[in-house]
C-alpha atoms as one frame of an Amber mdcrd trajectory, in Angstrom:
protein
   0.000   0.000   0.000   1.279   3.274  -1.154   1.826   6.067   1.973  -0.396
   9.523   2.073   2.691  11.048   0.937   3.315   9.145  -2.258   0.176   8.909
  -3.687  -0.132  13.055  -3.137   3.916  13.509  -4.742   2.208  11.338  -8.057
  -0.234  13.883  -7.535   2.077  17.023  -7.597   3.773  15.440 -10.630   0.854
  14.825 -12.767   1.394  18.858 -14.194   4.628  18.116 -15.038   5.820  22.294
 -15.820   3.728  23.079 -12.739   6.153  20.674 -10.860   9.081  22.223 -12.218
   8.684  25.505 -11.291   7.029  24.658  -7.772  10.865  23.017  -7.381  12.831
  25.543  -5.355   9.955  26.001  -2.506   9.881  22.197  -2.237  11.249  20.892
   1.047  14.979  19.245   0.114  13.725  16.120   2.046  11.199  15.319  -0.688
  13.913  15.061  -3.346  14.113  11.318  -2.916  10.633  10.491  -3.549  10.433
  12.756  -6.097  12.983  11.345  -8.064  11.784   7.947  -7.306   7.932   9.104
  -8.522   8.888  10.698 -11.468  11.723   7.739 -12.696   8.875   5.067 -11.845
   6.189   7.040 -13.694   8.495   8.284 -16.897   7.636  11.847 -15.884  10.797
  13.185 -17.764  10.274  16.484 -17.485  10.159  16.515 -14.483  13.140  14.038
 -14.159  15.482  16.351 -15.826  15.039  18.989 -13.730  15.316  17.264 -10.497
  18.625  15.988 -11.686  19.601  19.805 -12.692  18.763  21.005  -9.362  19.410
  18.088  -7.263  20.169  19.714  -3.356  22.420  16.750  -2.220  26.198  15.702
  -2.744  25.001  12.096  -3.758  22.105  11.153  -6.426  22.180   7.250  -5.777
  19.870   5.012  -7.947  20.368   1.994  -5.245  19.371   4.427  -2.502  16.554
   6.302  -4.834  15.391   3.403  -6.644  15.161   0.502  -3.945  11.961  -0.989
  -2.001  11.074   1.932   0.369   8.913   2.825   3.347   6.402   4.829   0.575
   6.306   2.553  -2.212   7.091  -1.322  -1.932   8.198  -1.410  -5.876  11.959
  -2.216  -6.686  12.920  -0.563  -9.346  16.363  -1.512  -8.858  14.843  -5.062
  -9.741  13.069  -3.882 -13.468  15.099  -3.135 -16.664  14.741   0.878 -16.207
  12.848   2.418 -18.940  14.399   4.177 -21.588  12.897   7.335 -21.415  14.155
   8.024 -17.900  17.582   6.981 -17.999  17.620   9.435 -21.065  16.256  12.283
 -18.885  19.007  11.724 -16.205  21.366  11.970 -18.792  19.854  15.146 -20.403
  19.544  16.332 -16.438  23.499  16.025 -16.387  23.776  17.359 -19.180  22.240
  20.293 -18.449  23.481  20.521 -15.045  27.366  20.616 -17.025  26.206  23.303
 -19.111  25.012  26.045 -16.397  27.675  28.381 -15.285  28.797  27.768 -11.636
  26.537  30.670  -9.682  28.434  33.674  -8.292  29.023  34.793  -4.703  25.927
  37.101  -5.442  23.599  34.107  -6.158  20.608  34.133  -3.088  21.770  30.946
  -1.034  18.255  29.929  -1.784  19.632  28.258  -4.899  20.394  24.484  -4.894
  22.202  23.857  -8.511  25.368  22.563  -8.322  24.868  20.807  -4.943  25.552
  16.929  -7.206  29.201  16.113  -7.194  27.991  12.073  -7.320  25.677  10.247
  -9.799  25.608   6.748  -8.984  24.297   4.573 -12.174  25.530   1.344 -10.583
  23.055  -1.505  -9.523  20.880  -1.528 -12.787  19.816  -4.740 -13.451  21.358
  -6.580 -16.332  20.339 -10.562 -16.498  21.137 -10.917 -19.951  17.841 -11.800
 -21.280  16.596  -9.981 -24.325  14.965  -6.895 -23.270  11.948  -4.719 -24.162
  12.661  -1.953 -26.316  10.849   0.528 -24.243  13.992  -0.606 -21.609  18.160
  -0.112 -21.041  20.504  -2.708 -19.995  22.689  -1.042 -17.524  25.109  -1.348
 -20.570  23.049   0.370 -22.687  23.385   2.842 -19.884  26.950   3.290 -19.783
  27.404   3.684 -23.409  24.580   6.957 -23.229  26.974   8.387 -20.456  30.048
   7.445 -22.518  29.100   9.544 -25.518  28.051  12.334 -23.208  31.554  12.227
 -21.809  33.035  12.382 -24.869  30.742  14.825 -26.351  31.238  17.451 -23.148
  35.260  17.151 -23.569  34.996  18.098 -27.755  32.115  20.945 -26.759  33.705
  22.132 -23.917  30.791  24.809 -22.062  28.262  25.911 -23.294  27.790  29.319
 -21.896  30.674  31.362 -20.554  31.195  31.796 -16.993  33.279  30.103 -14.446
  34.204  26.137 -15.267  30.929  23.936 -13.903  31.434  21.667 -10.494  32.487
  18.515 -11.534  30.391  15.568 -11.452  31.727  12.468 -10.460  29.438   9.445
 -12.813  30.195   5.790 -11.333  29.092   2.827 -13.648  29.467  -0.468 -14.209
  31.573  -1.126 -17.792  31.667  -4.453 -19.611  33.759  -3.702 -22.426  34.225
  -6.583 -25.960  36.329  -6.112 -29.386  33.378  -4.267 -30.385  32.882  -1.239
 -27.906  36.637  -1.192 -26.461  38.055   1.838 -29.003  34.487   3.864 -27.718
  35.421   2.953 -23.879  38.839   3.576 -24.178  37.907   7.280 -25.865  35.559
   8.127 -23.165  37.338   7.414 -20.372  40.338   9.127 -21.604  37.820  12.240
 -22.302  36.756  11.640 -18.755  40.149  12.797 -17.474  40.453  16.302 -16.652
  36.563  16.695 -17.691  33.775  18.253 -15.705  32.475  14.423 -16.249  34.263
  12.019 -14.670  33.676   8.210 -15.564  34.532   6.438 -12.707  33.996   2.366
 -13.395  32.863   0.192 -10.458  33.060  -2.970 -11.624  34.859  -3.864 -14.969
  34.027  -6.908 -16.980  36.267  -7.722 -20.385  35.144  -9.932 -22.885  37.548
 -11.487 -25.655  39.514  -8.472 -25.172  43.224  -8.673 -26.337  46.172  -8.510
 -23.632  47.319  -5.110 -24.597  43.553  -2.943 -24.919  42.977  -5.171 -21.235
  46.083  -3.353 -19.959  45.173  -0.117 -21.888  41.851  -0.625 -19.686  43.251
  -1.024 -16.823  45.737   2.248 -16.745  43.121   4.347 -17.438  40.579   3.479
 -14.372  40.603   4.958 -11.278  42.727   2.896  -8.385  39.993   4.610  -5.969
  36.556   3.392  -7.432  37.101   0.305  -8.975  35.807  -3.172  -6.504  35.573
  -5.929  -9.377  37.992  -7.306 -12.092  36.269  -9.947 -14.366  38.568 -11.596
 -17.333  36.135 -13.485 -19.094  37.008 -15.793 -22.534  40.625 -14.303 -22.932
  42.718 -17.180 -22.865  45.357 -15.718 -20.944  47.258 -18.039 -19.896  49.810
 -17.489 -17.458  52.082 -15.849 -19.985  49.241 -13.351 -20.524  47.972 -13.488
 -16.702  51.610 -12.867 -15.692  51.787  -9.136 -17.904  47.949  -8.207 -16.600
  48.023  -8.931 -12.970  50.748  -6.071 -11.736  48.322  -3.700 -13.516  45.376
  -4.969 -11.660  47.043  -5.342  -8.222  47.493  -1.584  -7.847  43.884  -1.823
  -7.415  44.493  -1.640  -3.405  40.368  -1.495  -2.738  40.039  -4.407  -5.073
  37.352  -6.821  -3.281  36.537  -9.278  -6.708  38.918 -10.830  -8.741  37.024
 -12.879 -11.327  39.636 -14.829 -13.989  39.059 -17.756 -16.403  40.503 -20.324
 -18.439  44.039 -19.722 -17.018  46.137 -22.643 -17.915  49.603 -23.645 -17.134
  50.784 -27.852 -17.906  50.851 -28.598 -13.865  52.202 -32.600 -15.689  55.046
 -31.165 -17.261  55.957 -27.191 -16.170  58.305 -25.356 -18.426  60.532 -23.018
 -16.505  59.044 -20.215 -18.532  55.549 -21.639 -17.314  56.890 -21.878 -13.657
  57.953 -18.187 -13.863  54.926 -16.999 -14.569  53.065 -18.814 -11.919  55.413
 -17.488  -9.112  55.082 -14.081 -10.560  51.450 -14.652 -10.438  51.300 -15.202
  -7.316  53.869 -12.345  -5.637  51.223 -10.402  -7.369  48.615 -11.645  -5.219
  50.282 -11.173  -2.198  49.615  -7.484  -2.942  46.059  -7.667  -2.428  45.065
  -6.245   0.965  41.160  -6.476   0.094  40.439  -9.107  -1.782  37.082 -11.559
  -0.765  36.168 -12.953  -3.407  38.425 -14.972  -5.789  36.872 -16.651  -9.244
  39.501 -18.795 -11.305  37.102 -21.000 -13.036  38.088 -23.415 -16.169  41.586
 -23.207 -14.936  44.115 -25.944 -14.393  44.819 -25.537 -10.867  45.162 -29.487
  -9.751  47.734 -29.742  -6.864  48.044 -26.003  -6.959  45.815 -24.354  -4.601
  47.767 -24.200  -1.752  50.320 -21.772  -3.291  47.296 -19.999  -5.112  45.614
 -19.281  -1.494  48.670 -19.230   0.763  49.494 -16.043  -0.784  46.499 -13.921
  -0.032  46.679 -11.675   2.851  43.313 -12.027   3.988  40.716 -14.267   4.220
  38.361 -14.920   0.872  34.646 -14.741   1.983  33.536 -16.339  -1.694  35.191
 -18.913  -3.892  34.438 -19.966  -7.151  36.926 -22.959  -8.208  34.365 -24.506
 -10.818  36.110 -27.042 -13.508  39.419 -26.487 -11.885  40.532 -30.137 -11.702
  40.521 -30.022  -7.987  42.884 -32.624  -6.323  41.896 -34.474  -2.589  44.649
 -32.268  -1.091  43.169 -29.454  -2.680  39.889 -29.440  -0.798  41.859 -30.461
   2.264  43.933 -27.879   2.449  41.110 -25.308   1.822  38.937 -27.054   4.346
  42.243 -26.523   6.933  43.122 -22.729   5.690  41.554 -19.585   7.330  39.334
 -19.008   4.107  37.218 -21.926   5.179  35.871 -20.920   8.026  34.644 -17.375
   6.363  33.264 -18.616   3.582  29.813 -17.439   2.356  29.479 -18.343  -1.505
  31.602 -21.681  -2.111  31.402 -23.078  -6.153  32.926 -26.452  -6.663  30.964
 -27.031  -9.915  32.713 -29.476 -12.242  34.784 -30.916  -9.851  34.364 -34.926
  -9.268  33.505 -35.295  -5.378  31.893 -38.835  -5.755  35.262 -40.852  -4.991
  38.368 -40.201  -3.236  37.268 -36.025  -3.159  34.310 -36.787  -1.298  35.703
 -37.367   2.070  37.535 -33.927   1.981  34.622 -32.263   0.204  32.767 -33.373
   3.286  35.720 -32.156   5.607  35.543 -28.283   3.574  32.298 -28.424   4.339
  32.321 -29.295   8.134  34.767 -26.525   8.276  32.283 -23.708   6.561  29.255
 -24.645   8.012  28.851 -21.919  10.395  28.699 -18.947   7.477  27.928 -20.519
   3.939  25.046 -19.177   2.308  25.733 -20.111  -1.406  26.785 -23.577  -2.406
  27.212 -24.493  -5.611  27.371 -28.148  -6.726  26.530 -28.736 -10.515  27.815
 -31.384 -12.320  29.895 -32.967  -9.490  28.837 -36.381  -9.968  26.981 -36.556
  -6.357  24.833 -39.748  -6.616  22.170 -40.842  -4.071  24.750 -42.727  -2.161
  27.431 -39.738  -2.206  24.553 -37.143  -1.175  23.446 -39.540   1.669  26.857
 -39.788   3.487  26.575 -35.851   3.206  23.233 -35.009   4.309  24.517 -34.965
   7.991  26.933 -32.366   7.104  25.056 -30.491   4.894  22.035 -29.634   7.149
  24.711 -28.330   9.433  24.992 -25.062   6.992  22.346 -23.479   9.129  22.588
 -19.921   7.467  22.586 -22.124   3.839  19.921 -19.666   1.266  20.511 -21.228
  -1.911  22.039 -25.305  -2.939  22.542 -25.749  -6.707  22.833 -29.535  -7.478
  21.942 -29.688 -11.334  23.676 -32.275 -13.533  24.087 -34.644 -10.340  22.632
 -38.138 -10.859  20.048 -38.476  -8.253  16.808 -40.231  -8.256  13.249 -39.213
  -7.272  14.530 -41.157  -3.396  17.545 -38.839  -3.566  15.722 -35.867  -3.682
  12.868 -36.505  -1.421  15.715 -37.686   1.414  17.135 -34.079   0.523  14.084
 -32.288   0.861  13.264 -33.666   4.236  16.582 -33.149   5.733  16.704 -29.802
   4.600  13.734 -28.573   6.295  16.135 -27.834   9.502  17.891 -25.108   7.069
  15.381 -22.116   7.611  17.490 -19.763   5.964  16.613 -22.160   2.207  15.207
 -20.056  -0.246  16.307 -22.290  -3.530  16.989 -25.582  -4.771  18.191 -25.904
  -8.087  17.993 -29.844  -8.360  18.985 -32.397 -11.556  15.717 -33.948 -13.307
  16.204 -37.199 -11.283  17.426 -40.155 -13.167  14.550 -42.294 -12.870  13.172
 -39.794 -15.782  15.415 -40.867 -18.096  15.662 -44.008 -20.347  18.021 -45.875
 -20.309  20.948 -44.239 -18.868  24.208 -45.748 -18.266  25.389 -46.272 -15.100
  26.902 -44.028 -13.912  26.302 -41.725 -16.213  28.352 -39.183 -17.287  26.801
 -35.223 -16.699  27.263 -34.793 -20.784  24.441 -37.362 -20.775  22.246 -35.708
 -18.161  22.382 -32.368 -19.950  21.637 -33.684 -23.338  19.766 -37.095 -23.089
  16.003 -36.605 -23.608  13.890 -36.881 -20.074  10.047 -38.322 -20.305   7.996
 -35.415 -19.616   5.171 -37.456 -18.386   7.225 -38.842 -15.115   8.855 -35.628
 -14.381   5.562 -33.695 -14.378   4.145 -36.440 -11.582   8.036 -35.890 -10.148
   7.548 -31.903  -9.860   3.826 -32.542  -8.548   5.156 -34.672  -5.677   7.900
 -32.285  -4.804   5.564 -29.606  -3.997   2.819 -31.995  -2.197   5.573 -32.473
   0.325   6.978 -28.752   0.366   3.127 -27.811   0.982   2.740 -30.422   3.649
   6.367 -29.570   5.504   5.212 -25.697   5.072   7.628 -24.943   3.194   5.656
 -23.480  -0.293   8.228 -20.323  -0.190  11.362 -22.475  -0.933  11.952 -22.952
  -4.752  12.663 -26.427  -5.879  13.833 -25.637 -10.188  15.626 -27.754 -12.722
  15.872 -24.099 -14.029  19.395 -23.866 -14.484  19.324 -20.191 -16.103  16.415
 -18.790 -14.916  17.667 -17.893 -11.592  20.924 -15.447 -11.022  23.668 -16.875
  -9.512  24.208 -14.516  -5.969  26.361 -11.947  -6.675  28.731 -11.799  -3.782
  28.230  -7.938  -2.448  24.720  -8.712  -2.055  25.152 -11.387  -0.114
């Protein structure tokens, strides 16, 4: 239900030049929901104007745009339309090109107040969108240009140089847009507009525009680096990392497909690694560590030994993972701090599953996220770990797709896990006794491409939520939807 005073700001707004000039004798402590009102209902005249007069240091869409005590929508959690991402822009824009206000001006006035726009947060889940809507990419490329346009237009009116306005975003940068990136955040420097990336994601990018990248950011803003489909190697790993690790505030480190032949090192090979990791050392802040699709059997030890501080998420998926791998991570100090653990692709179902079982003893007390696809956990090797499992109190969210379990499997699971009160999903394999005839055991290519009968899972699914219903438990998700549910991001865990 919406308050008295939301329903009467939609109210205010529905003249939109009547709210625009009734601005300045507004109270500054309506701002908020003004912004909020007028982004929610596409009023962009209005929306352009608040951002041009905006009284505050900060203009935050996660603070503006979240669930709130007025209005229980999350706007944070829709694709934001078009039209008002546009009018922020045009706000800022507009905002740049009005002359810093004399000593003379009445103190009345409240331009110029913004020295933060905060565009990070948007939501971007990769699905194709409406075309009424903007992908927080989509986003960053309309602040881009405006970056680049302000630096070759300079002012528009003369007068002393406009405050500058610091913009954070999120950039995820390919072949495609890195020469447009590259241009803005070099116009960025020295600009009124300063482009200041949060997070950084690089797709198929090439060693040298990665490192480009890199130099340009700011050591102060940036929290995530994510190398994704590079094929570095550790030749290529080894020339990148001393450019990411004077990233002191870094907090996410997210690399793939980093290979090195742990069977038969070159020297070259074993230079890089130990390079590699004196780099790592350097990290003061780092909590969450991603290395996934990389050859890291026998090597995690030295990997994690180097770190200065405990990692509160781990993401080791398809790493080749070695018994004395897990046990050494279920006797380091990471273990016990652990909130988002992925061990996806990793065989636990023979000689790893008495240390997987050990890793998990040892993270029991503060895992939320635990990710086990394609691990080859049959009934028996999820029985032997129920015990443990249930243990995870604080546990929101178990991913077990591509794990050959039957219907008894699951049902053993689902009962056990009614302890976990914290359970909000369960993404669980279509059990095997759906199939026909599946060799045994049967290897996850097969589960993932081998037709299931549609007639027993549907009596499968209908069971499943008979007992959730009966356990009262209706709220916790049980989904063989793989990709219709985002994996947790760590920072908002």
């Amino acid at each position: 239900m919406h308050t008295l005073v939301f329903l009467s700001t939609r109210q205010v707004l529905q003249c939109q030049p009547a709210a625009c000039q009734a601005l300045p004798l507004l109270p500054r402590e309506l701002f908020p929901l003004l912004f909020k009102v007028a982004f929610m209902d596409k009023k962009t005249v209005v929306l352009r104007e608040l951002v041009h007069t905006w009284p505050f240091p900060l203009l935050s869409f996660q603070q503006l745009l979240q669930e709130c005590a007025h209005c229980s929508r999350a706007l944070l959690q829709e694709r934001p339309s078009t039209e008002s991402m546009q009018a922020v822009i045009l706000g800022l824009t507009a905002r740049l090109h009005t002359p810093e206000p004399g000593a003379s001006t009445q103190p009345l006035c409240r331009k110029h107040a913004l020295r933060v726009l905060d565009m990070t947060g948007l939501l971007d889940d990769g699905v194709e969108q409406d075309p009424g809507t903007m992908s927080m990419w989509d986003c960053t490329a309309a602040v881009a240009r405006t970056c680049i346009a302000q630096q070759q237009g300079g002012a528009a009116e003369p007068g002393p140089a406009p405050v500058p306005v610091e913009v954070r975003v999120d950039l995820r940068v390919n072949r495609a847009s890195y020469a447009f990136l590259r241009e803005a955040l070099r116009s960025s420097v020295g600009s009124p507009l300063r482009l200041c990336c949060r997070d950084l994601r690089a797709e198929d990018l090439p060693m040298r525009n990665t490192v480009a990248l890199l130099q340009l950011l700011d050591a102060g803003c940036l929290r995530r680096v994510d190398l994704r489909f590079n094929n570095l190697g550790l030749r290529g790993l080894s020339v990148i990392i001393p450019h990411v690790a004077r990233f002191q505030h870094l907090a996410s480190l997210r690399l793939h497909y980093v290979h090195g032949d742990s069977r038969q090192p070159s020297v070259d090979g074993e230079d890089n690694f130990r390079y590699f990791l004196a780099q790592m050392g350097r990290f003061t802040c780092l909590r969450e560590l991603s290395m996934g699709s990389s050859l890291l059997s026998g090597r995690l030890d030295q990997l994690l030994s180097t770190l200065q501080s405990p990692l509160e998420s781990l993401e080791l998926a398809f790493c080749a993972l070695l018994p004395e791998d897990l046990r050494f991570l279920a006797r380091s100090p990471h273990a016990a701090h652990l909130k988002k653990l992925d061990l996806s692709g990793n065989d636990l179902s023979g000689s790893q599953l008495a240390p997987f079982q050990g890793l998990l003893q040892a993270s029991a007390a503060t895992l939320l996220h635990l990710e086990l696809t394609e691990c080859q956990l049959a009934d028996t090797q999820l029985l032997a770990t129920l015990p443990i499992l249930t243990r995870c109190a604080s546990l929101r969210y178990l991913g077990l797709y591509g794990n050959p379990l039957s219907m008894a499997g699951l049902k053993e699971l689902l009962r056990d896990s009614a302890v976990q009160a914290e359970l909000r999903t369960v993404v669980h394999p279509f059990p095997v006794d759906c199939y026909e005839g599946l060799p045994w055991p049967p290897p996850a290519s097969v589960l993932l491409e081998a037709s299931i009968n549609e007639e027993k899972f549907a009596r499968v699914e209908a069971e499943l939520h008979q007992l959730l219903l009966a356990s009262g438990r209706a709220h916790v998700l049980w989904t063989t939807d793989i990709y219709g549910r985002l994996a947790a991001d760590y920072f908002s865990l």
